[in-house]
N, C-alpha and C positions, 0 to 999 in steps of 0.2 A: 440473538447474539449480535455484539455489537463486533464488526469485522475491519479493521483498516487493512489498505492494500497499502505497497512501498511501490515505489515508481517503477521498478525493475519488472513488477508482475502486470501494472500498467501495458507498459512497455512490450511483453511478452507476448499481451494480448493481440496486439493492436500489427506490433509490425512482424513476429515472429509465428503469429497465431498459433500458442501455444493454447491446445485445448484443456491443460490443467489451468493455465494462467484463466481461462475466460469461463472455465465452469466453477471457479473461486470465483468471481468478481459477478457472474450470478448467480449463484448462491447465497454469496451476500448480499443480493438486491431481493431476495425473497423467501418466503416462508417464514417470516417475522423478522427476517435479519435484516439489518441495516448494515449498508454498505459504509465505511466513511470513506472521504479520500482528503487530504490535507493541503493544503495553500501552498505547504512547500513541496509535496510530490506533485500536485496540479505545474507548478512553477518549475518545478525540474523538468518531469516529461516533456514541457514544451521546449525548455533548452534542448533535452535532448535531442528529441523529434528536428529542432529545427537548425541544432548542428550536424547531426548525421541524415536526417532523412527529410530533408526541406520539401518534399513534394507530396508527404504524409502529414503534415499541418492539419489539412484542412480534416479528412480520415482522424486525428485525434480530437480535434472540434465537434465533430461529428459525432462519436463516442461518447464524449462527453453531456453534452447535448441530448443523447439517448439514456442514461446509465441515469437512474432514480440513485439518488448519495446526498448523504450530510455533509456538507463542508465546514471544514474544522479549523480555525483559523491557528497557522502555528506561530505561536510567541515571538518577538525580532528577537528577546532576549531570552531565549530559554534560563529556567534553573538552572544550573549546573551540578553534577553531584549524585541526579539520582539515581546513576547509572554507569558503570562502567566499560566502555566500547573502543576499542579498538583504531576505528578512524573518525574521527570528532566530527566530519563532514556528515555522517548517518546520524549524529545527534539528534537533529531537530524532527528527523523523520521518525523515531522513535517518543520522544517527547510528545509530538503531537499525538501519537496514540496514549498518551497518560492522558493529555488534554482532554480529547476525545469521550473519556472514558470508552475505552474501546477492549471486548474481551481476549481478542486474537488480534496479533498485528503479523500477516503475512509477507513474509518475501523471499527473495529467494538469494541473497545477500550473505555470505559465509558468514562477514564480521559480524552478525549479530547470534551465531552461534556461541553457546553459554552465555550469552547475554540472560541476566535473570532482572525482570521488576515484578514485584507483587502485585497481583492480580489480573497480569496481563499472560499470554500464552503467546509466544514468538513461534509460530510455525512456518515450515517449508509450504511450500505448492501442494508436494504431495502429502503431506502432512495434513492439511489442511483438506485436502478433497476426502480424504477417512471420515474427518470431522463430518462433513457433508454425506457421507456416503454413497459416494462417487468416486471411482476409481478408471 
């Protein structure tokens, strides 16, 4: 399976150490699966990281640097259209998993709740560690 994470589960991992967040992010790195992570959640996490928690910088460097991933370059101009969401900022993080072709796009992000595109599966955390079978 082809897995993207959204920054939030990034995130999760790294400064919250959320063990759902980091037993998705490897599980996506093995047993055939491929991990994606996108240009624009790589570019967020680091804003984030380096608006709230400047002295975790290097701990997401780090991470990164370790984690086996396809990087997905996400569009300046996304489509527009093929998808209907709630806050148009989560756009391009979704989009790059159509790019992607990616079969699950994880996060833990409400507004992407009833979010539908075909052939994609928008799961939770926990949602997703089922998939894994890991609880």
């Amino acid at each position: 399976m082809r897995v993207m994470v959204d920054t939030n589960v990034l995130l999760s991992s790294l400064v919250f150490s959320s063990t759902n967040a980091t037993g998705v992010i490897l599980s996506a790195c093995s047993g055939g699966n491929v991990l994606l992570l996108s240009t624009f959640c790589i570019d967020e996490a680091c804003a984030v990281i380096a608006r709230k928690w400047p002295d975790r910088i290097r701990a997401l460097e780090d991470m990164l640097l370790g984690l086996l991933f396809e990087t997905v370059v996400t569009p300046l101009n996304p489509r527009p259209g093929l998808f209907e969401i709630r806050d148009s900022c989560d756009y391009p993080a979704l989009y790059s998993a159509i790019v992607g072709a990616a079969d699950l796009f994880v996060t833990g992000d409400k507004d992407f709740t009833g979010v539908h595109v075909d052939g994609l599966s928008i799961l939770t955390l926990s949602e997703c560690m089922n998939v894994f079978g890991r609880k």
